[in-house]
C-alpha positions in Angstrom: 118.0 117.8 110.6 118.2 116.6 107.2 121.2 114.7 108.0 119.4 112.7 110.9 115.8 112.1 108.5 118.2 109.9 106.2 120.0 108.3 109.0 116.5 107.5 110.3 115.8 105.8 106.7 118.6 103.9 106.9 117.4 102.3 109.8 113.8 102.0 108.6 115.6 99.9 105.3 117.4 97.6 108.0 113.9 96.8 109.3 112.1 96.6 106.2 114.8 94.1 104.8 114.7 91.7 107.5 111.1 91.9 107.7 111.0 91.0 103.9 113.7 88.6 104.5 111.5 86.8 107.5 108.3 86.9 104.6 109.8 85.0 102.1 110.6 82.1 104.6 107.4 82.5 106.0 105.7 81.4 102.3 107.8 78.3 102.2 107.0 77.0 105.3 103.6 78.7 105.7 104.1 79.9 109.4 103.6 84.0 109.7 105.2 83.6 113.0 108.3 83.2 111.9 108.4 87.0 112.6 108.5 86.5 116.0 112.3 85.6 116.2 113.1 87.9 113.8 111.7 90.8 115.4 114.5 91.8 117.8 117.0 91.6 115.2 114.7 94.2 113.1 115.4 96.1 115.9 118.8 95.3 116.5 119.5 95.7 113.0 117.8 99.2 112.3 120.6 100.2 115.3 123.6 98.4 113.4 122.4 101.0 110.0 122.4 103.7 112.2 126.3 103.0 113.5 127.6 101.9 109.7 125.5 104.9 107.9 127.8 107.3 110.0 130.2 109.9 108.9 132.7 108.7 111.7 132.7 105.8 113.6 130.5 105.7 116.8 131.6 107.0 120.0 131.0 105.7 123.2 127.3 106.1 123.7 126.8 104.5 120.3 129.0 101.5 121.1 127.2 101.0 124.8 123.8 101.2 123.2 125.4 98.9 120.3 126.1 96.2 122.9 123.2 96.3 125.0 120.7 96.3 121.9 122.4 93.1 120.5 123.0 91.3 123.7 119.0 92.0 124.4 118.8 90.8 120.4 120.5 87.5 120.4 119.5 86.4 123.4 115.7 86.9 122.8 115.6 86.0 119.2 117.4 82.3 119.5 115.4 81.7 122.5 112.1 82.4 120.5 113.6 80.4 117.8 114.1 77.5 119.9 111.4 77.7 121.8 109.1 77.8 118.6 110.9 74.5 116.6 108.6 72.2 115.9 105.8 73.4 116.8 104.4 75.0 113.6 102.2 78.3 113.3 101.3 79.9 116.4 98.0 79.8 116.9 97.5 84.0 117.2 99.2 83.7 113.9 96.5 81.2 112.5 93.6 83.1 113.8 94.9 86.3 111.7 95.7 83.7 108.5 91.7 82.5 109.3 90.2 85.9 109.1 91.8 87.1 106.2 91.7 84.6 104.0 91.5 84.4 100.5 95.4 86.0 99.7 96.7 86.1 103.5 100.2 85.0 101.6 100.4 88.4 100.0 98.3 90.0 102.6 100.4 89.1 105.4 103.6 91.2 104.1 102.0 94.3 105.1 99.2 93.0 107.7 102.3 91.3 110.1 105.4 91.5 108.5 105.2 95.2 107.5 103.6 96.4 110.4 105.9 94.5 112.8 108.9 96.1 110.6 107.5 99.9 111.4 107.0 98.9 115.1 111.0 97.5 115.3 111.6 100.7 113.5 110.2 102.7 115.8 111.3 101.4 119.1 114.9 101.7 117.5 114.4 105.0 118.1 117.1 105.8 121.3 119.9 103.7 118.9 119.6 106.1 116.5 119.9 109.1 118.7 122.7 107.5 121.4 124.7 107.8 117.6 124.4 111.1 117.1 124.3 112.7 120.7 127.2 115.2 121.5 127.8 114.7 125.1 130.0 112.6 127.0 128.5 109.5 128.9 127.6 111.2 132.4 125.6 109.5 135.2 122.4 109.4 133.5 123.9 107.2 131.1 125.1 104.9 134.1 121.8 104.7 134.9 120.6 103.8 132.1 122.8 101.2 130.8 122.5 99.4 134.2 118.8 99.3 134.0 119.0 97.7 130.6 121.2 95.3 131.6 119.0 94.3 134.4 116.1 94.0 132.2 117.9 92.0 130.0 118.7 89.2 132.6 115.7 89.7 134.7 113.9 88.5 130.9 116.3 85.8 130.6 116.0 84.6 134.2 112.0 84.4 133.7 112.2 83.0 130.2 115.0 80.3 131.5 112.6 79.3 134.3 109.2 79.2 132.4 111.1 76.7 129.6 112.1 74.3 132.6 109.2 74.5 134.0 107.1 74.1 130.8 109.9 70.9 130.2 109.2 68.8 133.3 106.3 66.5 132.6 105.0 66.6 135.7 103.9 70.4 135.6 102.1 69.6 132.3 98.4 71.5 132.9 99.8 73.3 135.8 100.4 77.6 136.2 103.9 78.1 136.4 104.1 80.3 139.9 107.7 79.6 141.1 111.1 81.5 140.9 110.3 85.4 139.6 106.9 83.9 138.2 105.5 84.0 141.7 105.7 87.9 141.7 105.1 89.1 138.7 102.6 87.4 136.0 104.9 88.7 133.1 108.6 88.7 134.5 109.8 88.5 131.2 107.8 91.2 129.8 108.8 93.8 132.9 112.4 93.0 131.9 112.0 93.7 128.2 110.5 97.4 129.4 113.5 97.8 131.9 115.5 97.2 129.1 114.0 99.6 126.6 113.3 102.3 129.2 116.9 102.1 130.4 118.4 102.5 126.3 115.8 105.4 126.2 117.5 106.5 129.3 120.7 106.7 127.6 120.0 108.2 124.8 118.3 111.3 126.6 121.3 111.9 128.7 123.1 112.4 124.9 121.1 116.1 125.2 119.1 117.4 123.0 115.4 117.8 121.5 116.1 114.2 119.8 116.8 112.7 122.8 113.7 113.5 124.7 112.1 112.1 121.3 113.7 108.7 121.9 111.5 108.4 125.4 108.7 107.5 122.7 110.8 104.2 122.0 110.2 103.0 125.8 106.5 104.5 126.0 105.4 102.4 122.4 107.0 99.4 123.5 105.2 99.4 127.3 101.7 99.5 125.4 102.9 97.3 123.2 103.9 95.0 126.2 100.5 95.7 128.2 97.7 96.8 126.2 98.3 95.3 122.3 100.3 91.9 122.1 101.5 91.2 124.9 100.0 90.7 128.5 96.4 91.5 126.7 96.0 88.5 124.4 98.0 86.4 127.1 95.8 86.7 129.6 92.6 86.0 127.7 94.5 82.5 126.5 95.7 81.3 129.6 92.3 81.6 131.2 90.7 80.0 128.5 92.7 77.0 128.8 93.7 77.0 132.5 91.2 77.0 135.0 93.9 77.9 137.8 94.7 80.5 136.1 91.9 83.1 138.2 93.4 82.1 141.3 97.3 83.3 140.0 95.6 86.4 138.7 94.2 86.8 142.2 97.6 86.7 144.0 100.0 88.0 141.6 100.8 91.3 140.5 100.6 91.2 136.5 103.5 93.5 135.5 105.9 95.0 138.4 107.3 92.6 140.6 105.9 92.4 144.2 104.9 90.9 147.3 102.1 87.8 146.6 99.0 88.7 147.4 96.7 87.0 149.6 93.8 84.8 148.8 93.9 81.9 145.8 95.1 78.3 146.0 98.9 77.7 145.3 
């Protein structure tokens, strides 16, 4: 027990270092959500600590959920990144900056960057317990590795599709409803909770009290997804700004993928 509360810490200082990392740059350029891109790699990189803080060198669980965490990672963290050049301080992020002004350069360390650092920390959970689980890989871990990997191309799809359609001029002002955006309002986040639910999945089939503890990972990141800041403050901007919007809601299912609805223009 002892042993696995200061691997844990180990991957809390992974977090906590790239948060503080991400900080720093944030003060230079004064843009708070530069955290953004650096969140999966928090992640990511509290799963890395985990694998290098251990007696032995991973087995096979560790390396699978290894793979999948930083294939998930890189491909979600330079997309962010490039989807965000140029563009300056998101405006969720400014709104936060507005309302805790004076000192949001020091406040912001432990109101977004520390926070978000806990939260990565958290979710990491099912890396840190795929390393120390003592059975061999079984069916469950089939399972589970194949519905992360779907999750993390089902996200890619949907993100890949949103940035061309959010390129081509002539959709400017128009609700993108094509491709796997015309069956889910959030494709991309469904396929980052396949993803997490699916490493959750893995780590659980390791045995053990600590690996139905790792089903918390999946759980945390699904309200995070629906309910805190994901679909939630979404929603409420994309009906601000697009007046279509109400008829997309009215047809499309907003998380799980299914059939269109009927009823609301197209």
């Amino acid at each position: 027990m002892t042993e696995h509360f200061g691997l844990a810490l180990y991957g809390l200082a992974a977090s906590g270092t790239l948060a503080l990392l991400a900080w720093a740059i944030s003060l230079r350029l004064r843009d708070v959500s530069l955290v953004d891109p650096f969140w999966p790699f928090m992640i990511a990189g509290a799963g890395l600590a985990y694998a290098l803080c251990l007696p032995a060198a991973p087995g096979a669980r560790g390396w699978l959920v290894l793979a999948l965490s930083w294939a998930w990672a890189l491909r979600l963290g330079i997309h962010l990144a490039w989807r965000k050049r140029g563009h300056g301080e998101d405006r969720r992020y400014q709104a936060i900056r507005a309302r805790n002004e004076p000192g949001f350069a020091l406040k912001s360390l432990y109101l977004v960057f520390g926070l978000q650092a806990v939260l990565a920390w958290c979710v990491s959970a099912p890396l840190g317990v795929a390393q120390v689980a003592g059975r061999s890989l079984n069916a469950l871990d089939a399972a589970g590795a194949a519905l992360a990997l779907f999750g993390v191309v089902f996200e890619g799809v949907a993100d890949r599709q949103l940035s061309r359609f959010r390129a081509d001029a002539a959709r400017q002002g128009q609700v993108m409803d094509r491709g796997l955006w015309r069956y889910s309002r959030h494709p991309n986040y469904f396929g980052e909770a396949c993803m997490w639910w699916g490493l959750g999945l893995v780590a659980l089939a390791g045995g053990g009290w600590a690996g139905a503890w790792s089903l918390v990972s999946p759980l945390l990141m699904t309200v995070l997804l629906l309910r805190v800041s994901g679909v939630v403050l979404l929603e409420a901007d994309m009906a601000e700004r697009h007046g279509a919007y109400g008829d997309y809601v009215a047809r499309t299912p907003a998380f799980v993928p299914g059939r269109p609805r009927r009823g609301g223009r197209r």
